[in-house]
C-alpha positions as CSV (number, residue, x, y, z in Angstrom):
1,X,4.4,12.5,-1.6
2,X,2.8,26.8,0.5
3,X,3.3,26.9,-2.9
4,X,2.5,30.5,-3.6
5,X,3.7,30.8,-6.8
6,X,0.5,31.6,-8.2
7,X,-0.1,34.6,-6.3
8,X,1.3,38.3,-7.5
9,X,4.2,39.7,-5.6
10,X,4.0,42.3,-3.6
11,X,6.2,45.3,-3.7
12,X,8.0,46.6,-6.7
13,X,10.8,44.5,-8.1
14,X,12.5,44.8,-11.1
15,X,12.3,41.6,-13.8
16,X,16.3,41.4,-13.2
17,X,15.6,40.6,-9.8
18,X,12.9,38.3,-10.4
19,X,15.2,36.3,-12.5
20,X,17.4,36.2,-10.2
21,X,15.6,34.7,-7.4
22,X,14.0,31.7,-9.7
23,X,18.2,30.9,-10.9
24,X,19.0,30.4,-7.2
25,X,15.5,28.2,-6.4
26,X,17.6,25.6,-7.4
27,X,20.6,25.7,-5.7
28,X,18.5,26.3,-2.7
29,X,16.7,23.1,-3.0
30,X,20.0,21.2,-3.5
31,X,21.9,22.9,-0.7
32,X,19.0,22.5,1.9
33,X,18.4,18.9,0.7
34,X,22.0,17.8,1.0
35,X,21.6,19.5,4.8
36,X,18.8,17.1,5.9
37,X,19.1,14.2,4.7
38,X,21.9,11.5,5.5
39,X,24.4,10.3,3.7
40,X,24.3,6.8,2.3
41,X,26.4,4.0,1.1
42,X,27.0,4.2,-2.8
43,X,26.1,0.8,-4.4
44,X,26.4,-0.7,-7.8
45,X,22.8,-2.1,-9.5
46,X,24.6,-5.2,-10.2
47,X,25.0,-5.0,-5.9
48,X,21.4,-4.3,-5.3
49,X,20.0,-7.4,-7.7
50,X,22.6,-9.4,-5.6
51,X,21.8,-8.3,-2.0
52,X,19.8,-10.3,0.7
53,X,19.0,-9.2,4.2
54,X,21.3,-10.8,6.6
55,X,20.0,-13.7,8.1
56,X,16.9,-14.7,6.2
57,X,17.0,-16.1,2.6
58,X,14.1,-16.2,-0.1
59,X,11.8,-13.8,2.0
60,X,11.2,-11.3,-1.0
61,X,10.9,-11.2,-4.9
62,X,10.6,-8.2,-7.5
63,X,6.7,-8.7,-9.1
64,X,8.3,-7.7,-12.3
65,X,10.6,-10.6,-12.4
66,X,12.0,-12.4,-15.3
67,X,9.6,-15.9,-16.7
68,X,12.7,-17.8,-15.9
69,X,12.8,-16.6,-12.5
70,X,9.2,-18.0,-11.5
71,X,10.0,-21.2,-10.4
72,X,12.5,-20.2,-8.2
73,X,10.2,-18.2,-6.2
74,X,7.0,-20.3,-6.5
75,X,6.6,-21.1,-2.7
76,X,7.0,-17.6,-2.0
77,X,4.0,-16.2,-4.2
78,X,1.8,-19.2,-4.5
79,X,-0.3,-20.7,-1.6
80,X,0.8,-24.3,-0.7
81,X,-2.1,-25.5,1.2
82,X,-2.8,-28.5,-1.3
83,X,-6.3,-28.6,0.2
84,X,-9.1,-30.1,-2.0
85,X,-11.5,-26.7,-0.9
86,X,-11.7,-23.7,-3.4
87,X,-9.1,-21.7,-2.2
88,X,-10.0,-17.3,-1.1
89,X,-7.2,-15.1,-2.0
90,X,-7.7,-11.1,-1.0
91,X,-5.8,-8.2,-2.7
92,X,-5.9,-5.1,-0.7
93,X,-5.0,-2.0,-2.0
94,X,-3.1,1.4,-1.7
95,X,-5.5,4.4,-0.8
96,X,-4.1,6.6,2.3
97,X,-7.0,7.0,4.8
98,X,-9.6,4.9,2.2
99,X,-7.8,1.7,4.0
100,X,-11.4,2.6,6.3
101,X,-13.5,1.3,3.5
102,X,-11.1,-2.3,3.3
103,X,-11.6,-2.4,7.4
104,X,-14.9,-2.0,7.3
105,X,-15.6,-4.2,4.3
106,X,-13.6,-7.0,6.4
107,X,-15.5,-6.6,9.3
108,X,-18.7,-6.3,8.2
109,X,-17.6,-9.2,5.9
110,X,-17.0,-11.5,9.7
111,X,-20.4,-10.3,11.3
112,X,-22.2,-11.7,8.4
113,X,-20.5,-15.1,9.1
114,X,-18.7,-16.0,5.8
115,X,-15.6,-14.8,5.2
116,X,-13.1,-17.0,4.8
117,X,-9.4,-18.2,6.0
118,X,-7.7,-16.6,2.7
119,X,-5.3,-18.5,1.4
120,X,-3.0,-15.6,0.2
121,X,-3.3,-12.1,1.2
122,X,-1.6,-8.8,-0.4
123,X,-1.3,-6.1,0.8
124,X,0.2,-2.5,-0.9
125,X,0.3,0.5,1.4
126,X,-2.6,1.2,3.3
127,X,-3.7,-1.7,2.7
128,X,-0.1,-3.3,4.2
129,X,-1.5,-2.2,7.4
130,X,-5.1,-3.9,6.9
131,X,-3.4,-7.3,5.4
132,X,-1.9,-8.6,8.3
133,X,-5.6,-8.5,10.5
134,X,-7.2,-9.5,7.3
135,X,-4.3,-12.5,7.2
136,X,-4.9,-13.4,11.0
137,X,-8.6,-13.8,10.9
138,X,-11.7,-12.3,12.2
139,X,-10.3,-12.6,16.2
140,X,-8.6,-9.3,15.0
141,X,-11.7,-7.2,14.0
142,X,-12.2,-5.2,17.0
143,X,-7.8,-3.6,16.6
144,X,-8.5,-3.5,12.6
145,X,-11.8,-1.2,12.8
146,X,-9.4,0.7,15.8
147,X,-6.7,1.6,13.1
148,X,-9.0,4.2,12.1
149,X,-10.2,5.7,14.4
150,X,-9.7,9.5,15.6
151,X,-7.6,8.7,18.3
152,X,-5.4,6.6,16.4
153,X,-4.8,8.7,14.2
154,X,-4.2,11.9,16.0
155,X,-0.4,11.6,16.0
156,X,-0.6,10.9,12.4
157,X,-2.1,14.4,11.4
158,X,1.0,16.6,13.7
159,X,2.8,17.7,10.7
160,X,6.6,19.2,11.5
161,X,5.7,21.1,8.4
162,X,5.4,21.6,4.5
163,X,9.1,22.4,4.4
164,X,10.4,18.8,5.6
165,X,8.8,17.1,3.4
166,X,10.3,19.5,0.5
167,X,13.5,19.5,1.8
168,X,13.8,16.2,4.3
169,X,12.4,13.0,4.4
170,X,8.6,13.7,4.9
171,X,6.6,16.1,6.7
172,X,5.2,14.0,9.2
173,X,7.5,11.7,11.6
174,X,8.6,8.6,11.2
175,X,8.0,7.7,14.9
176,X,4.2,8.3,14.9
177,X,3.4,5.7,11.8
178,X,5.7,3.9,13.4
179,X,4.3,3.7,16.7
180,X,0.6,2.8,15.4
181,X,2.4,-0.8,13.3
182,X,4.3,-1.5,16.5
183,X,1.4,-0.9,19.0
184,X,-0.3,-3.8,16.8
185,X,2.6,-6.0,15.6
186,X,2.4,-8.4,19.2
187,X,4.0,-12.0,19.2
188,X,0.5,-13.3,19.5
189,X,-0.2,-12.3,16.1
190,X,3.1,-12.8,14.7
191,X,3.3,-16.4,15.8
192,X,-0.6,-16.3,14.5
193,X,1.0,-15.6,11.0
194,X,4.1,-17.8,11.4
195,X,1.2,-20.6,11.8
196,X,-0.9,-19.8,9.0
197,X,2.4,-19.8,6.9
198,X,3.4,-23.2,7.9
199,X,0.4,-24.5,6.6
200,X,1.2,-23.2,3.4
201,X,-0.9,-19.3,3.2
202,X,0.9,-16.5,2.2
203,X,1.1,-13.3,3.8
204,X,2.8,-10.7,0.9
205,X,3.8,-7.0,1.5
206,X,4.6,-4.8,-1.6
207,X,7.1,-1.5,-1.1
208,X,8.6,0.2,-3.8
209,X,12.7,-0.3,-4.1
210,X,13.3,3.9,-4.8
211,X,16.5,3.5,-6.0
212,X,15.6,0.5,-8.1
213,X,12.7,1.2,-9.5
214,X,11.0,-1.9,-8.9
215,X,8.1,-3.1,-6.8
216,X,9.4,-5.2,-3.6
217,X,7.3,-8.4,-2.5
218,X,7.9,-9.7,0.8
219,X,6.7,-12.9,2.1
220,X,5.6,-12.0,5.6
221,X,4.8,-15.3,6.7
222,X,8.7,-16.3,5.7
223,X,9.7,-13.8,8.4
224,X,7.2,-14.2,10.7
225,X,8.6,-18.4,10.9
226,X,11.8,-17.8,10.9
227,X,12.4,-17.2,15.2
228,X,15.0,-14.9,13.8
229,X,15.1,-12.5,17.2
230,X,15.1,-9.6,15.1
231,X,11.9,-10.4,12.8
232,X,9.5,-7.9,14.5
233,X,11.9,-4.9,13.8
234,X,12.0,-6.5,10.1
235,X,8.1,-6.6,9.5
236,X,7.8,-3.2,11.6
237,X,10.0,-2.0,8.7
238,X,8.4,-3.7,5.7
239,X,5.0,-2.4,6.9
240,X,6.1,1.4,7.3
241,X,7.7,1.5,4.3
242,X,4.7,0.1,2.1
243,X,2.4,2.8,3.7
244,X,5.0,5.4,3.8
245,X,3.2,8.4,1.2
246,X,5.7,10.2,-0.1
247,X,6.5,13.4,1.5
248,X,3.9,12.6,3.7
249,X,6.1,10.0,5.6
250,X,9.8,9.5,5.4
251,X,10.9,6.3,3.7
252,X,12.8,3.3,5.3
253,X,16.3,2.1,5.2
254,X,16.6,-1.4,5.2
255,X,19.8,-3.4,5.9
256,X,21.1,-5.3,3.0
257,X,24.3,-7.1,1.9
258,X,26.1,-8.2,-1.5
259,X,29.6,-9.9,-1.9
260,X,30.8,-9.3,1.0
261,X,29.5,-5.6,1.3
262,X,26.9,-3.9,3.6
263,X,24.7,-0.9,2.6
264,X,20.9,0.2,2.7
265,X,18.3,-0.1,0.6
266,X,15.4,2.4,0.4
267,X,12.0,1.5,0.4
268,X,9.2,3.7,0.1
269,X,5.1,3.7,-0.8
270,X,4.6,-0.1,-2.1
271,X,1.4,2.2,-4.1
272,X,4.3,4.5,-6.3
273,X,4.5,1.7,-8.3
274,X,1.2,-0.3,-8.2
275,X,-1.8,0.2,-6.7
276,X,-3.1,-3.1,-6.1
277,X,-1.0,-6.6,-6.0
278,X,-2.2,-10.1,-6.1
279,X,0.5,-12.3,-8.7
280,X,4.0,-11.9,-10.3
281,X,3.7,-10.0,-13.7
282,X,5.1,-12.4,-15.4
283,X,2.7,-15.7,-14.3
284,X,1.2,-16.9,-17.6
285,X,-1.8,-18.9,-16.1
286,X,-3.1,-21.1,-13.1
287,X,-2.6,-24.0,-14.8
288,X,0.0,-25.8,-12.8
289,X,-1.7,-25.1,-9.8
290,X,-4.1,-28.0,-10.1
291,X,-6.6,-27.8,-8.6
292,X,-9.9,-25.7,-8.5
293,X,-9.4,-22.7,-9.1
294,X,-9.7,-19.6,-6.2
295,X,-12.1,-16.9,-5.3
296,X,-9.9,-13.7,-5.7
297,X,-10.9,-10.7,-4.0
298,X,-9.8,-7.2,-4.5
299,X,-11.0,-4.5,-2.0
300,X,-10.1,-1.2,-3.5
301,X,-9.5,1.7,-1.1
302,X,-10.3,4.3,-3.0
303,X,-12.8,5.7,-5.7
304,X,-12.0,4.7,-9.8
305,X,-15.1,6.7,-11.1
306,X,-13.3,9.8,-12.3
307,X,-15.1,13.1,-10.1
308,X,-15.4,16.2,-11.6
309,X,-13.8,18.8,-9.3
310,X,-12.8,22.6,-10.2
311,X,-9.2,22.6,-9.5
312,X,-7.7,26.0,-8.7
313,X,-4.7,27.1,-10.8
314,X,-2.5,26.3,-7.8
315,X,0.9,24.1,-8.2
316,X,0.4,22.1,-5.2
317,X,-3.4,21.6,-6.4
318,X,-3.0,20.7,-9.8
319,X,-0.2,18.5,-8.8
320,X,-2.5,16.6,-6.4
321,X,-5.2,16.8,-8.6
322,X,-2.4,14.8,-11.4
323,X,-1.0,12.2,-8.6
324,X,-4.7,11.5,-8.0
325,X,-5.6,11.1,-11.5
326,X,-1.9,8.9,-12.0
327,X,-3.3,6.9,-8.9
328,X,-6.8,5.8,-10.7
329,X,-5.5,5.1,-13.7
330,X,-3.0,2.9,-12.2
331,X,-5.5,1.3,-10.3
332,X,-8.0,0.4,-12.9
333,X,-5.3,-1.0,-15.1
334,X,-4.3,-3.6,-12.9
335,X,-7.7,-4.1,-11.5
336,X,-8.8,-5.0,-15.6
337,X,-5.7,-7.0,-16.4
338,X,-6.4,-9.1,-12.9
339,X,-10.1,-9.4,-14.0
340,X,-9.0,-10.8,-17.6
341,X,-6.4,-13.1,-15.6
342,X,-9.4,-14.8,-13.6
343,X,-11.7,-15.3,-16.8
344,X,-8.9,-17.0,-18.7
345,X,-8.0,-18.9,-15.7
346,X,-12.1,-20.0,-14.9
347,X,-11.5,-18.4,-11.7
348,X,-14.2,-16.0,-10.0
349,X,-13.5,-12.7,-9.4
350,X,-14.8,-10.4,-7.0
351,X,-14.3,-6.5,-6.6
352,X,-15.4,-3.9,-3.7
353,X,-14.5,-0.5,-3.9
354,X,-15.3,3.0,-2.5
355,X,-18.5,4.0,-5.2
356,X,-19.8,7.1,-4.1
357,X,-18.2,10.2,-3.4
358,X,-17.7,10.9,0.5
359,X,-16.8,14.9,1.6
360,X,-13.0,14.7,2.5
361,X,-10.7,17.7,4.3
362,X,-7.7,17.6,2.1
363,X,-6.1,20.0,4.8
364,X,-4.9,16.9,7.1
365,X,-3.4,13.6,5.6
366,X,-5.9,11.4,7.9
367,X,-9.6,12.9,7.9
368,X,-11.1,11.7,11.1
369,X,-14.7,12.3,9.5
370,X,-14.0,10.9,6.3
371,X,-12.6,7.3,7.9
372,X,-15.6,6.8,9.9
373,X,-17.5,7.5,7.0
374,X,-15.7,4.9,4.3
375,X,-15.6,2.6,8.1
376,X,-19.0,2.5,7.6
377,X,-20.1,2.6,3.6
378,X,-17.3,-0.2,3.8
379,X,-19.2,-2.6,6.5
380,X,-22.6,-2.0,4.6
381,X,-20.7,-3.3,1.7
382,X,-20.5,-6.5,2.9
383,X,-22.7,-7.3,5.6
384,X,-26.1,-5.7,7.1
385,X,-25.9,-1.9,8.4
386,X,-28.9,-0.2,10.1
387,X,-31.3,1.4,7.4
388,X,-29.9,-0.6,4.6
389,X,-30.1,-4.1,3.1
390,X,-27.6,-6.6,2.7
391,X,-25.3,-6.2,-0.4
392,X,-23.6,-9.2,-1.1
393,X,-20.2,-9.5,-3.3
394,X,-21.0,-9.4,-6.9
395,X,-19.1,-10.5,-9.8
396,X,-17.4,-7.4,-11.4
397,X,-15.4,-6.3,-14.3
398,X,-14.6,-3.0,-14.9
399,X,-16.1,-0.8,-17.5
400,X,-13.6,1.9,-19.1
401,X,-17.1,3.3,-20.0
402,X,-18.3,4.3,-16.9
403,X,-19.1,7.6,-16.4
404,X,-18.0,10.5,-14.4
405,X,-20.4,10.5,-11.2
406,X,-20.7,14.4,-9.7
């Protein structure tokens, strides 16, 4: 989610012929994509608004829903603990291979000794994979800190080629992403989750609906209590979708139905349409929570300084370069407008992000050097690391004036 456009041609061809070749590009594209791709079931919107997955009811909400439709979904987006203790709620965001900095944040954040039960947890692409650990507790560290590892994420850096994920689905395999979420998603931890939701925390996923448009939140917890024999398969799916990059990794279909009707939705990178995800757009205030009011957390995978890089005058570069840019922008919106929501609300608010810059190999999706490295600055973040003191979580609100770091 090789161009060699930029580079002369060799040979001699006339500008007739030249012309030629860029007027069939795209019937090309059309006729290769229509070759790998399955067909799918046509469906109306009015169908998709309507459609549930079989066999579980009220285990997902669009964050963009209407005012009116708030109270409908209140147990699905708002902690029901009803415990008298400040309650710790942790945002975790998109950011590819950064989700090294949340694991390390979260574990350095257990050896000091004071990280807390959270109350809700979110979680949008890379950091779907971190959420459920960080959701579980700190009996999880030691497989969290082993998602990012080399060896973990060998698989993940095979690709089929730059071709499939032009003209297929992506150009890595669905099977290796999906064989890291399954290799973790045990019934210990499920039934872990399915407790912790019981007692009123909230476990919530985002993906992004492709067909709709619209940001998917699913309430992890719902699915994890349900016994429904088939709810491992159904968070497996949830999970790979949220952290499926596009054109990096294939999206997922998930089984739907509407009046009577059967078809598949698809779900794709919960970070195409929001970086980071704590509440439901439309939630005017805390008030009727009651209450005190929580500790929010947001680790941020990724850097939001803006880095000053020569780009070369390559498509695939300066589209990278513009996704990247798309990425930060998005990220520090959300990030302000969450910050603004906890001062108006007199909640605290709490930020950790990747500050400095950290060399990366843009040739493979999963840069075994660059994880340990944001493993690492992530852990010092929070706890104690050799050569370096203690940095504990400061209050932060972002400053559009910050400048560009080298």
């Amino acid at each position: 989610m090789a161009d060699k456009s930029h580079l002369p041609e060799k040979g001699v061809s006339s500008a007739a012929a030249a012309g030629a070749r860029r007027g069939m590009l795209p019937v090309l594209l059309a006729f290769l994509a229509s070759c790998t791709t399955p067909a799918r079931t046509p469906h109306s919107a009015a169908e998709q608004l309507a459609a549930t997955v079989p066999g579980y009811e009220g285990i997902r909400f669009h964050a963009d829903m209407a005012p009116t439709e708030l109270a409908a979904h209140r147990e699905s987006f708002l902690p029901q603990s009803g415990q008298a203790r400040r309650a710790s709620w942790l945002a975790l965001s998109a950011g590819g291979a950064g989700g090294a900095f949340g694991a390390g944040v979260l574990t350095g954040w257990s050896e000091r000794g004071d990280r807390p039960d959270f109350d809700l947890v979110t979680g949008v692409s890379a950091g779907a994979l971190l959420a459920p650990f960080a959701f579980a507790g700190p009996a999880a560290d030691r497989e969290l800190a082993g998602l990012f590892t080399a060896a973990s994420v060998a698989r993940l850096n095979r690709s089929r080629s730059l071709l499939a994920g032009i003209f297929g689905q992506g150009a890595l395999p669905a099977r290796e992403i999906r064989a890291l979420i399954d290799a973790h998603l045990i019934d210990a931890r499920i039934e872990r989750i399915a407790a912790r939701h019981r007692a009123g925390a909230r476990l919530l996923i985002v993906t992004t609906n492709v067909d709709a448009q619209r940001s998917t939140v699913w309430n992890i917890g719902a699915i994890a209590a349900s016994g429904r024999p088939n709810r491992l398969r159904l968070i497996g799916d949830i999970l790979e979708a949220s952290a499926s990059i596009p054109a990096i990794f294939p999206p997922v279909r998930i089984a739907v139905a509407a009046g009577g009707k059967t078809f598949e939705e698809l779900h794709a990178d919960g970070g195409a349409m929001r970086q980071v995800y704590l509440l439901p757009d439309a939630l005017p205030s805390l008030a009727e929570l009651g209450g005190p009011r929580p500790d929010i957390h947001v680790i941020v995978d990724a850097e939001l300084a803006p880095r000053f890089r020569v780009i070369p005058q390559q498509s695939i570069r300066i589209a990278e370069r513009a996704l990247e840019s798309l990425e930060k922008a998005n990220a520090t919106r959300v990030i302000a407008h969450l910050a603004d929501f906890a001062r108006l609300n007199r909640a605290s608010f709490r930020l950790n992000y990747i500050d400095r810059a950290i060399p990366i190999d843009r040739r493979i999706p999963f840069d075994p050097a660059y994880m340990q490295a944001a493993l690492h600055l992530g852990r010092s973040r929070a706890g104690p690391a050799p050569g370096r003191s203690a940095r504990r979580w400061g209050a932060c609100f972002l400053r559009q004036s910050e400048k560009a770091r080298p």
